[in-house]
C-alpha positions, 0 to 999 in steps of 0.5 A, spaced: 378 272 638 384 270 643 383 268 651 382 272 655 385 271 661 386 276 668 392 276 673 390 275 681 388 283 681 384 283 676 387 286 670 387 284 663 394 279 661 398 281 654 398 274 652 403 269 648 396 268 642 395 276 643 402 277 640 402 272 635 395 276 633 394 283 635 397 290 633 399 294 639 397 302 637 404 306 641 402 314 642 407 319 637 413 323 641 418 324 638 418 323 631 425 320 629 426 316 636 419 312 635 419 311 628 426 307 630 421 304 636 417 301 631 420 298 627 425 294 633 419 291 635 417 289 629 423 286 628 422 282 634 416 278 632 411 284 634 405 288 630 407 295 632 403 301 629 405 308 631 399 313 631 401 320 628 394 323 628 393 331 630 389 335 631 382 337 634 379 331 634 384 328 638 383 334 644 375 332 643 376 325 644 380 326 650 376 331 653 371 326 653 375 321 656 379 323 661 377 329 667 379 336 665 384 337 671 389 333 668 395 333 665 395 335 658 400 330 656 395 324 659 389 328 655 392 327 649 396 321 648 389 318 652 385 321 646 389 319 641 388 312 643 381 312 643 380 316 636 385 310 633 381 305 636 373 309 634 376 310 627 374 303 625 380 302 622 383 297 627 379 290 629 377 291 636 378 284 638 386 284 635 388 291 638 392 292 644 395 298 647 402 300 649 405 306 654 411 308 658 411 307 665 416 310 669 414 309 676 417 316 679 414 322 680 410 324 674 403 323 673 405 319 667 406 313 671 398 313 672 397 314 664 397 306 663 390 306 669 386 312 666 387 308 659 384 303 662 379 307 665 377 311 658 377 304 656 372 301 661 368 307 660 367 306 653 366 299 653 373 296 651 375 293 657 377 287 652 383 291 649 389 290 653 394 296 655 401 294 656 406 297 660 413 298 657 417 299 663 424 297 666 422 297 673 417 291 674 411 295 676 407 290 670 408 284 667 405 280 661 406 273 658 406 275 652 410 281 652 418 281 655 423 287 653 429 282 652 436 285 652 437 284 645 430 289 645 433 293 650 440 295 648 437 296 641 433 301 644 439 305 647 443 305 641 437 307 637 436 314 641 443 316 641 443 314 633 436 318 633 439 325 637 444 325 633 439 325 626 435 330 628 441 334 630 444 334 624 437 335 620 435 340 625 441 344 621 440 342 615 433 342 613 431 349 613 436 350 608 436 345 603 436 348 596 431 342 594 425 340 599 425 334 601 432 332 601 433 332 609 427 328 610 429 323 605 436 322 608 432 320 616 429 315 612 434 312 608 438 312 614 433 309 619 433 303 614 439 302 613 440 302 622 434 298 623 438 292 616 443 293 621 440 292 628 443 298 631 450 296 632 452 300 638 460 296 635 459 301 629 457 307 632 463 311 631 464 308 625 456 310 623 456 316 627 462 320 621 458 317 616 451 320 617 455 327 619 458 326 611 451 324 608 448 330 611 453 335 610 453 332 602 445 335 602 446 342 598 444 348 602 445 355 601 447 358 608 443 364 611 446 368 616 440 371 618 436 366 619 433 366 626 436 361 630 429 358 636 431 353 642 425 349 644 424 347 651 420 345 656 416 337 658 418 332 655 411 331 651 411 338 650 417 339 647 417 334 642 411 332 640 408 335 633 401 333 637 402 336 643 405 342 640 401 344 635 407 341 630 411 348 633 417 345 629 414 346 623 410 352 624 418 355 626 421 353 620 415 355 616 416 362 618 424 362 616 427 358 622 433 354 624 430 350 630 434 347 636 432 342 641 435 339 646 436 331 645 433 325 650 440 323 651 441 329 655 435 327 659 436 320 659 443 323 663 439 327 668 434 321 670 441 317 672 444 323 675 438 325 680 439 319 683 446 320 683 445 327 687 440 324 691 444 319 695 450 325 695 445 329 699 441 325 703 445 319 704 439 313 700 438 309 695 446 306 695 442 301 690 440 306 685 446 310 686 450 304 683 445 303 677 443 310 676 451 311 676 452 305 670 446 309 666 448 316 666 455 314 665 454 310 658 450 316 656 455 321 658 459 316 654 455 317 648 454 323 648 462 324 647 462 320 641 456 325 638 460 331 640 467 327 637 463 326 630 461 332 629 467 336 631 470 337 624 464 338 621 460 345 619 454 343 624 454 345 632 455 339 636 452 339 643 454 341 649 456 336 654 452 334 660 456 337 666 458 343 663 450 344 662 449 342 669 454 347 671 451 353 667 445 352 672 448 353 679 447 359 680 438 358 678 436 352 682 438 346 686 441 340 683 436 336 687 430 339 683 428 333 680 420 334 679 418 334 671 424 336 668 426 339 675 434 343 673 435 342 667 429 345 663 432 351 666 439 349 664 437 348 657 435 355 657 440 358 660 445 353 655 442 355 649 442 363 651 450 361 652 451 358 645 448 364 641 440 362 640 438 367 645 431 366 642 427 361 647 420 358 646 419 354 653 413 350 651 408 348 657 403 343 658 396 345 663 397 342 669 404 339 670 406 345 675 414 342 677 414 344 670 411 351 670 416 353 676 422 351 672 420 353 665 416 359 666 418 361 673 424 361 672 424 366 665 424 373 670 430 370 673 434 368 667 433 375 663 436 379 669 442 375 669 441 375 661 438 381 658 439 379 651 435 373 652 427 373 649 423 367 651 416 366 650 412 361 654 407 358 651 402 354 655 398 348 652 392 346 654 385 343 650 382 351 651 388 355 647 386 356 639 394 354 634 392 361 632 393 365 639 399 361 640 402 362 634 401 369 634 405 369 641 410 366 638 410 371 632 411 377 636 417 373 640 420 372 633 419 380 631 423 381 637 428 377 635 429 380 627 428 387 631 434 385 636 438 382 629 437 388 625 440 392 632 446 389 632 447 389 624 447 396 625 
């Protein structure tokens, strides 16, 4: 077992014997993105291993860890790590954990201390948690995001939009199951091989549009197309929303949702609108400036491969930022602030008129930008048929999916109208 050692406040060091030794457990979100994570800091020196459990158990686990008023993100990343950890698969005195801190508003910058109080409670106050942050808020001896790591990480998110884009698209239609999930694996591999060359991502970013487009489909103009929105966890994770992406599909679904990168823009940006505003933060202007402009500039890159292809790009930041004006303020930052608002309005803009807007208990930003905004979104879009659906450790999978089968009723009703 390695040293522990402890910083002058108290809290428990990743050291340099801890990375040599330990496995560091990191919570799913998004499918695609996470498994390039993973594989990046394996590339590094790490021993990284990303927990894909689902299920009850995970809520039960963090039922009994974390206080049930919560948010049920926290609730449910803060269960998986415990069920990972009573499971007896990992040697207690070898595992570290790992969260995302990013230091503004969200209570998701306190997961990394409710984590640690779920492990006292439980008697593994020797596992250490690590913060992955770009704002200083922790530092171990054993664990540095280099520049190598980090530019790897930016160039891993585009190439991973871009994937689940185009897979997106493809996988309800394959005419042998299996191929489009085959082809994200091939070509993680081949980007991993690479070092996700940022210099090759034109060149790269054609070629993935042309293996996807080789896999054989047959088109379906009726299928339903249905747009995912909502918190960032919510929206993504098969955890956090009871697989919602594979029930849609499993119902004769086309899903759309909305890529990182597009969020990763809005970060920037509301800095950017905030020293616009209110005169402050002119350092944060400078950076957040830098940020949002390289993703705008990826973002291009995405939508120039996908131009002469038979699959629906994106549609650029600021014309989705547009759309929103006349819904709610660009200064609404909290939670995904404006642009959840603006992703619905942009999907009902690009003729997926079929929404749902998934919300987890207890982040109330979200619910006034996601589910309070629906009213005001079908008198200007009376066309638009949007379900919001809450999640939270009391809804039974079943209750929800009935929801969201009548929202599709609607939408097969709404298609057979206008056929006739």
């Amino acid at each position: 077992m390695a040293e522990l050692i402890y910083n002058e406040q108290g809290r428990l060091l990743f050291t340099e014997e801890m990375r040599r030794e330990y496995t560091i457990l990191i919570p799913q979100m998004l499918p695609i993105h996470f498994a390039m994570l993973e594989r990046i800091f394996n590339n590094h020196g790490y021993k990284v291993e990303l927990l894909k459990t689902t299920g009850r158990k995970v809520i039960d686990e963090g039922l009994e860890n974390v206080h049930n008023d919560t948010c049920y993100p926290a609730l449910l990343v803060i269960g998986q790590f415990m069920e990972a950890l009573k499971s007896g698969r990992y040697d207690m005195n070898k595992t570290a954990l790992m969260m995302i801190q990013t230091g503004g508003g969200c209570r998701a910058s306190n997961y990394i201390h409710l984590i640690r109080k779920a492990l006292k409670r439980s008697g593994m106050e020797q596992i250490p948690v690590i913060s992955l942050n770009l704002a200083g808020l922790e530092k171990n001896p054993g664990f540095k995001l280099t520049a190598g790591m980090l530019a790897q990480f930016i160039t891993g998110i585009c190439y991973a939009d871009l994937i689940m884009l185009l897979a997106n698209q493809v996988r309800p239609y394959e005419n042998n199951k299996g191929d489009c999930d085959r082809l994200i694996e091939m070509w993680i591999n081949k980007l991993v091989d690479i070092n996700f060359s940022f210099t090759a991502f034109d060149r790269l970013s054609k070629e993935i549009v042309a293996d996807f487009e080789k896999v054989p489909y047959t088109p379906d103009p009726n299928k339903v197309k249905v747009g995912i929105v909502g918190e960032i966890f919510i929206k993504y994770s098969p955890l956090g929303n009871n697989e919602l992406q594979k029930f849609l599909e499993s119902e004769g679904c086309e899903v759309r949702c909305p890529g990182l990168i597009d969020f990763l823009i809005f970060m920037g940006d509301h800095h950017v609108v905030e020293t616009h505003l209110y005169h402050i933060k002119y350092l944060k202007f400078i950076a957040s400036s830098g940020v949002k402009g390289f993703f705008k500039m990826m973002q291009n890159k995405i939508i120039k491969a996908i131009k002469n292809s038979r699959f629906t790009g994106v549609t650029p930041f600021e014309e989705t930022k547009k759309m929103v004006g006349s819904f709610v303020s660009p200064a609404n930052k909290m939670g995904e602030g404006w642009l959840l608002t603006a992703e619905m309005v942009e999907l009902i803009k690009s003729g997926v008129g079929n929404i749902v807007c998934a919300q987890p208990f207890g982040c109330l930003p979200n619910h006034v930008v996601g589910k309070g905004m629906i009213r005001k979104i079908r008198m200007v879009y009376p066309q638009a048929n949007i379900v919001s659906i809450d999640y939270d450790p009391g809804a039974t999978k079943v209750n929800q999916e009935n929801r969201i089968k009548l929202m599709l009723a609607t939408a097969r009703a709404n298609a057979d109208g206008s056929a006739k």
